[in-house]
C-alpha positions as CSV (number, residue, x, y, z in Angstrom):
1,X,0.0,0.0,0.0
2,X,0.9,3.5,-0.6
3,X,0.1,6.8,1.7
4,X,-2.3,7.5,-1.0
5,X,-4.8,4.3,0.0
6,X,-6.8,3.8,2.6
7,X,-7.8,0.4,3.4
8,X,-11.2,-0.3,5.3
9,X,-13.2,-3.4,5.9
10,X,-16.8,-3.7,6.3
11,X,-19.7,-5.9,7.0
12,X,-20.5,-7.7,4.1
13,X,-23.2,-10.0,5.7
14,X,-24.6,-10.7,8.5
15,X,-23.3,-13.8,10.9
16,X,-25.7,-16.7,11.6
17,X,-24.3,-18.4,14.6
18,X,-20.3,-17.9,14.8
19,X,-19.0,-15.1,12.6
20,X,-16.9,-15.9,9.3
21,X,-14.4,-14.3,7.0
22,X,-16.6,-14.0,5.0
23,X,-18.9,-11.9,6.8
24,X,-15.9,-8.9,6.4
25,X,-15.0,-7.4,3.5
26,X,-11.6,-5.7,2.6
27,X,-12.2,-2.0,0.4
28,X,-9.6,-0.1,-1.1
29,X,-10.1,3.7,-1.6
30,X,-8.4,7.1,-1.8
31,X,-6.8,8.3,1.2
32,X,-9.6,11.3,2.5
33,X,-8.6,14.5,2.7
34,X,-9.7,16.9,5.6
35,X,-11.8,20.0,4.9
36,X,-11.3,23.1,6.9
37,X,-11.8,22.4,10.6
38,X,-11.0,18.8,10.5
39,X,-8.2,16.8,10.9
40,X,-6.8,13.6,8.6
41,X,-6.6,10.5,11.3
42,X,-3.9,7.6,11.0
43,X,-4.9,4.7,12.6
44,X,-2.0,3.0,14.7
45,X,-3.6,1.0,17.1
46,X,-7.3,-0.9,16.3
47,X,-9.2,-2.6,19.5
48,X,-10.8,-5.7,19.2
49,X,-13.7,-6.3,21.8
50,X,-16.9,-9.1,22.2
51,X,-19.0,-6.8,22.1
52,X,-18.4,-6.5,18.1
53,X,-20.3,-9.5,17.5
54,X,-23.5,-7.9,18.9
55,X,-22.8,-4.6,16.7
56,X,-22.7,-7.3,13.4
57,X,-26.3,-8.7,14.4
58,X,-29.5,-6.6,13.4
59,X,-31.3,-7.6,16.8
60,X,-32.7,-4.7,18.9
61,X,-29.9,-4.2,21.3
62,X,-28.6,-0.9,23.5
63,X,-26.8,0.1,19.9
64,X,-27.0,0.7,16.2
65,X,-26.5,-2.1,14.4
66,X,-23.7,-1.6,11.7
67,X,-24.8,-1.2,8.1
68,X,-24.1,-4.3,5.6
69,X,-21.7,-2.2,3.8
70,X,-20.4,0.2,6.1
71,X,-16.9,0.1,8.1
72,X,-16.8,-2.1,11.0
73,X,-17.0,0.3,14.1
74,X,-14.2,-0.2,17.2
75,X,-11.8,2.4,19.3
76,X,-8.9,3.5,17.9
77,X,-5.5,5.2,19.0
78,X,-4.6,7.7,16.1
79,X,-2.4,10.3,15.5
80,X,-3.0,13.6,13.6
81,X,-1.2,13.4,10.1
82,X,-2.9,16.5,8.7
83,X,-4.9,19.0,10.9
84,X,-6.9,21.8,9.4
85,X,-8.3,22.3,12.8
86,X,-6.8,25.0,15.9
87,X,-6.8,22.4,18.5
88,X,-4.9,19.8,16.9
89,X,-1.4,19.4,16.0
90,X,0.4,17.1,13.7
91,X,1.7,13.7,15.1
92,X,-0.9,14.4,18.3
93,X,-1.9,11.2,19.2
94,X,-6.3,10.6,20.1
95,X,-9.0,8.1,21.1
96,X,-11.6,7.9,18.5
97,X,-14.3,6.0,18.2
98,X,-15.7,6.9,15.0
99,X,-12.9,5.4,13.0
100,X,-12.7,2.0,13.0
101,X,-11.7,-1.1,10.9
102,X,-9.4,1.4,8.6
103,X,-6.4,3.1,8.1
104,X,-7.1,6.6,7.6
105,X,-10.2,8.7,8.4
106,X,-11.6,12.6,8.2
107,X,-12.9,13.8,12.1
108,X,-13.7,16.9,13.6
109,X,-13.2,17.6,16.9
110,X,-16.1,15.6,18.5
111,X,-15.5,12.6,19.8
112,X,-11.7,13.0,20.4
113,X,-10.0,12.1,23.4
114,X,-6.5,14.0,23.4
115,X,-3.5,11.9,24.7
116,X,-0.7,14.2,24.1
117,X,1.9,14.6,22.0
118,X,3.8,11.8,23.7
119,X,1.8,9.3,25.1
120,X,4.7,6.6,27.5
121,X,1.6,3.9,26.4
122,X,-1.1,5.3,23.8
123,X,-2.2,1.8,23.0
124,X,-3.8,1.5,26.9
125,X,-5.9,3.7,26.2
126,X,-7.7,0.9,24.3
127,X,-7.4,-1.3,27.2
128,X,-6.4,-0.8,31.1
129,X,-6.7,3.3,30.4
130,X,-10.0,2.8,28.4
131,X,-13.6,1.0,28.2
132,X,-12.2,-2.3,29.7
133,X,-10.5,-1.1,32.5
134,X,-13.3,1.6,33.3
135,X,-16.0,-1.3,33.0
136,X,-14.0,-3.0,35.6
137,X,-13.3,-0.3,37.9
138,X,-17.0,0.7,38.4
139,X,-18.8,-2.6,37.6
140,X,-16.9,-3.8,40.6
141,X,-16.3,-1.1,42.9
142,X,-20.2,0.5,42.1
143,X,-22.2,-2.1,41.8
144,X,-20.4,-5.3,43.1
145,X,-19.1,-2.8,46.4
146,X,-16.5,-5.5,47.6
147,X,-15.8,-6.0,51.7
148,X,-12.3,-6.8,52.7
149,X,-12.4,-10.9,53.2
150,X,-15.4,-11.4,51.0
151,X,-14.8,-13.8,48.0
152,X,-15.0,-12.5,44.6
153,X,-14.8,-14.3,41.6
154,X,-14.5,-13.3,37.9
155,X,-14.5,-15.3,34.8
156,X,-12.6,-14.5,31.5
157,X,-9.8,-13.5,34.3
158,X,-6.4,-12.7,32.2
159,X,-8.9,-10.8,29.9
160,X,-9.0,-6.9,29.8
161,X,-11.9,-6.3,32.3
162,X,-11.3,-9.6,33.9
163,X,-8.0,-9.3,35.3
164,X,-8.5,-5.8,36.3
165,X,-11.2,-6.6,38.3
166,X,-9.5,-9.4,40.3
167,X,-6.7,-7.2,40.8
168,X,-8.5,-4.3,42.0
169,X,-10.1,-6.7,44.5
170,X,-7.3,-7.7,45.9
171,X,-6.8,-4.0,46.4
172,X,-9.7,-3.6,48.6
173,X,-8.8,-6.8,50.5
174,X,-10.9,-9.5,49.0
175,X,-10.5,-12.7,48.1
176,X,-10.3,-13.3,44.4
177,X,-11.1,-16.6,42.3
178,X,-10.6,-16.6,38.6
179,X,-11.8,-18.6,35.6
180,X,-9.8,-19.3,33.1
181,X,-9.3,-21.4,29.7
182,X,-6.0,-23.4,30.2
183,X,-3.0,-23.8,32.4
184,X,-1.1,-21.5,31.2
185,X,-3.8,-18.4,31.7
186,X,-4.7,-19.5,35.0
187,X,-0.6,-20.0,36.1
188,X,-0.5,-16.1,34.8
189,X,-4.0,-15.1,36.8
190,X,-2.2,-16.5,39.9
191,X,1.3,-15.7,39.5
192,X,1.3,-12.7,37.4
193,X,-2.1,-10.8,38.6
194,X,-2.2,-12.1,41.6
195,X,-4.8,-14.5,42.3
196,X,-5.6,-16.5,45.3
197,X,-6.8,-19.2,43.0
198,X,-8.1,-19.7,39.4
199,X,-10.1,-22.7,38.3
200,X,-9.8,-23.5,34.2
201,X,-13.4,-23.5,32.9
202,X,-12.0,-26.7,30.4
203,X,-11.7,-29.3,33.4
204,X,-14.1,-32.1,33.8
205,X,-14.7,-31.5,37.1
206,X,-14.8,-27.4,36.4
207,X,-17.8,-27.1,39.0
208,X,-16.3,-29.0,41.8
209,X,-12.9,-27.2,41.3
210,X,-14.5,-24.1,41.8
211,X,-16.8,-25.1,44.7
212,X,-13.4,-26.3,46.1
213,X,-11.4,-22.8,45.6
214,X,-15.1,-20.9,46.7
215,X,-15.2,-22.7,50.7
216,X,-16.9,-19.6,52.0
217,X,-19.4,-19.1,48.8
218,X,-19.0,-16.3,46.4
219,X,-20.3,-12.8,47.2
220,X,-19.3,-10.9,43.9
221,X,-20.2,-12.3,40.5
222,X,-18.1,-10.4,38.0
223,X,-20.4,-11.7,35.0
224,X,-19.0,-11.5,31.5
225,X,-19.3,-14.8,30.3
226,X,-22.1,-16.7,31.4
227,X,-23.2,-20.2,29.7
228,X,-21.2,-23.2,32.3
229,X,-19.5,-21.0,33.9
230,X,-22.9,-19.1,35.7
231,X,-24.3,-22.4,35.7
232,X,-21.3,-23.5,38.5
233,X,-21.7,-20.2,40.0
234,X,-24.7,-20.2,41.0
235,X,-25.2,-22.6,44.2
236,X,-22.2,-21.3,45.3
237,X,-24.0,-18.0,45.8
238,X,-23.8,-16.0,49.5
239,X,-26.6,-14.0,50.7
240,X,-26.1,-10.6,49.9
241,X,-24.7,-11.9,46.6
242,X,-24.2,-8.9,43.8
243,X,-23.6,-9.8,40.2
244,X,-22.4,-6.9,38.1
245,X,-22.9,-7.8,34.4
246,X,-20.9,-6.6,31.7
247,X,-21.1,-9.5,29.0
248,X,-22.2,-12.5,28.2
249,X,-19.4,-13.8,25.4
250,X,-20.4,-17.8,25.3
251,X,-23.9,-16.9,24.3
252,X,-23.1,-14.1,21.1
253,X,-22.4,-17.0,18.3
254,X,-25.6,-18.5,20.1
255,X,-28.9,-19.2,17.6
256,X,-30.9,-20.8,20.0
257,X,-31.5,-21.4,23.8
258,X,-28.8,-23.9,25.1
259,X,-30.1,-27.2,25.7
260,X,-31.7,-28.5,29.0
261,X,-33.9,-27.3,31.6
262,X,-35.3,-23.8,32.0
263,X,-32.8,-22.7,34.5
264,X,-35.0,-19.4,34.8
265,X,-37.0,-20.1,37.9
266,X,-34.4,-21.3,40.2
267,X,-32.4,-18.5,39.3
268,X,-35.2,-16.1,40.3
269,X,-36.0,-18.2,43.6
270,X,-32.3,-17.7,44.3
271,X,-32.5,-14.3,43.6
272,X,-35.7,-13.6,45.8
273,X,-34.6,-16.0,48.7
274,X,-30.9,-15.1,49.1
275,X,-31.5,-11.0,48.1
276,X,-28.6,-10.9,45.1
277,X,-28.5,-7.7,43.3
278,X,-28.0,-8.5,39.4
279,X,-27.2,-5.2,37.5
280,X,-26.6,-4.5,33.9
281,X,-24.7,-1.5,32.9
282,X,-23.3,-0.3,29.9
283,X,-19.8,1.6,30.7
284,X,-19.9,5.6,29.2
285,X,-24.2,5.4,28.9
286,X,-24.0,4.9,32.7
287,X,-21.0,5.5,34.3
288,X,-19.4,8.2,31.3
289,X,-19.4,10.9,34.2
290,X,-17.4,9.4,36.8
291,X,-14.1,8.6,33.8
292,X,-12.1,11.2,35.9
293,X,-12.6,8.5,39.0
294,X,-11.3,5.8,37.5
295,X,-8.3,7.9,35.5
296,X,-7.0,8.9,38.8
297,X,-6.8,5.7,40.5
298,X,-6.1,3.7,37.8
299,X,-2.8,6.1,37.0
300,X,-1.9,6.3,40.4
301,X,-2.1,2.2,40.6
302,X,-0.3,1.8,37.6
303,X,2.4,3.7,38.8
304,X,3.0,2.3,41.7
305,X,2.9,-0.9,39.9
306,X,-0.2,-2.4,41.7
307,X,-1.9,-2.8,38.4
308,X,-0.5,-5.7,35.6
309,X,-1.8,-5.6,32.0
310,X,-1.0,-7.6,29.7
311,X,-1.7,-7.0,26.0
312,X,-1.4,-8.8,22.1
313,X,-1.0,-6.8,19.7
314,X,-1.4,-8.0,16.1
315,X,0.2,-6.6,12.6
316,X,-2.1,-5.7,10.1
317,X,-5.5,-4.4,9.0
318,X,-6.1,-7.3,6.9
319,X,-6.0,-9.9,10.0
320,X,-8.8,-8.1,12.0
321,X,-11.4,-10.4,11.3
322,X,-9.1,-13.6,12.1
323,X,-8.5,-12.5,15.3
324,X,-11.8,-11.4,16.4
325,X,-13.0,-14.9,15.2
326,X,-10.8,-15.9,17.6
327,X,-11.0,-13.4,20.4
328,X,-14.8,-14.9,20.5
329,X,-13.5,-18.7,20.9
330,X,-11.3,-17.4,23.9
331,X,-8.1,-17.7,21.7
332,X,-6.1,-14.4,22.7
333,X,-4.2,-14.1,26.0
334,X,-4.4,-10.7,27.5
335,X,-6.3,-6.9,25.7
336,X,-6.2,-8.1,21.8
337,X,-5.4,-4.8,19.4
338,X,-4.3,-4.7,15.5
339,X,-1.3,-2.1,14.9
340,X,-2.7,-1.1,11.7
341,X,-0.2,1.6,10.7
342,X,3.2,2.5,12.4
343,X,3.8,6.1,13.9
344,X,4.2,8.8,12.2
């Protein structure tokens, strides 16, 4: 490619079930040019997230589907390479998130986080910095409200949101049990994030593992999974219980109700009898005011190194949709983000 192209890929059809390369197309174009009071974005750094598979399905859900056609949406880290614009300079580096799946795109100001000229991390801002580490932050600390000695336990735990949440609740004292898929992710969990324990959700005997690590119940539910992993969860449940839920990955590929019983009223009893709170919340719609809470712990903790974060970045524009395929099967290891262009 040339600095003359732009490369974008859309969504060329809707998924049925799990997605497909060939749900993605890859376009060729000119490179856009800015007009007066806008600024010419190069994308360096693409995020990949689960909740992408929602945003490919026309369903009724808390967001705009995207458009058979149109580019796939996701955050970006960019820099300024032209600005026709006062408040931006060239090689400035900003969060967008009306860029996505390309390498070059027109903005105005709106809808631009500035990250300085020199940014020690920029990509974190896609990741510990950003939407996964804020959903953490207040999903746990807001609506899970953690007591030193209580047990929490979070699934998806070397992922973005779920290994900030178990570290932060170590923070405050608690004691924290994460699920994981394979050895290796749940040596890392313990070792690395530090764990008191963390069960892999692939073992046979997943639900008595987990029983095992959980001898005084669970009182926080970090759900972003659901599926097996709920289903284990759920006796184990104290009174008092609270279940913030951000996601529920194993069930997006879903295209119909997973086999068995209807689970639904014992759920409710449990609810009912044993008073759990279960909350929903989506992260800037609910929580967008209280960012500058999170920025100023979460900077202070990774400073003083109390915070890990792990991150895989992959090359190239043209491998998004791979790795999102297998972001969804629980294939990456740590925040997944494409480096679509190097810096300026």
């Amino acid at each position: 490619m040339t600095d003359s192209i732009n490369r974008r890929i859309v969504l060329a059809s809707r998924p049925v079930g799990a997605p497909t390369s060939d749900n993605f197309r890859l376009e060729t174009l000119a490179k856009p040019e800015p007009r007066q009071g806008e600024v010419l974005l190069r994308t360096i750094y693409l995020s990949l997230d689960p909740y992408m598979r929602g945003r490919m399905s026309d369903a009724k859900s808390y967001a705009e589907p995207v458009a058979l056609g149109e580019v796939m949406i996701g955050g970006t880290v960019c820099q300024v390479e032209v600005s026709n614009h006062p408040d931006f300079a060239v090689g400035e580096w900003v969060l967008a998130y009306n860029v996505g799946w390309q390498s070059y795109a027109v903005s105005g100001a709106e809808g631009l986080l500035k990250l300085g000229a020199k940014p020690s991390h920029p990509s974190y801002a896609l990741g510990v910095m950003g939407m996964p580490g804020f959903t953490a932050y207040m999903g746990l600390l807001d609506i899970g409200a953690p007591k030193a000695g209580e047990t929490i336990v979070v699934a998806a735990a070397t992922g973005p949101v779920g290994a900030t949440v178990g570290q932060i609740g170590k923070l405050k004292g608690a004691r924290v049990v994460g699920v994981a898929g394979g050895a290796d992710k749940c040596r890392h969990a313990v070792e690395v994030l530090g764990f008191d324990a963390c069960i892999d959700h692939k073992s046979a005997n997943f639900a008595t593992e987990l029983a095992a690590a959980c001898p005084d119940g669970i009182d926080v539910y970090f759900e972003n999974v659901g599926g097996a992993v709920f289903d284990a969860v759920m006796p184990l449940l104290n009174t008092g219980a609270r279940i913030p839920v951000c996601g529920l990955i194993s069930q997006y590929n879903a295209t119909e109700l997973p086999a068995g019983p209807d689970r639904l009223s014992l759920l409710m009893g449990l609810i009912l009898t044993k008073r759990i709170k279960v909350q929903g919340f989506i992260i800037f719609d609910d929580y967008g005011h209280r960012y500058g809470e999170f920025e100023h712990d979460m900077s202070q903790w990774l400073a003083e190194g109390k915070i890990q974060y792990r991150e895989q970045i992959e090359q190239g524009l043209e491998n998004a949709p791979e790795q999102l395929i297998g972001l969804l099967e629980g294939k990456n290891f740590g925040k997944l983000v494409i480096q679509v262009n190097q810096p300026l």
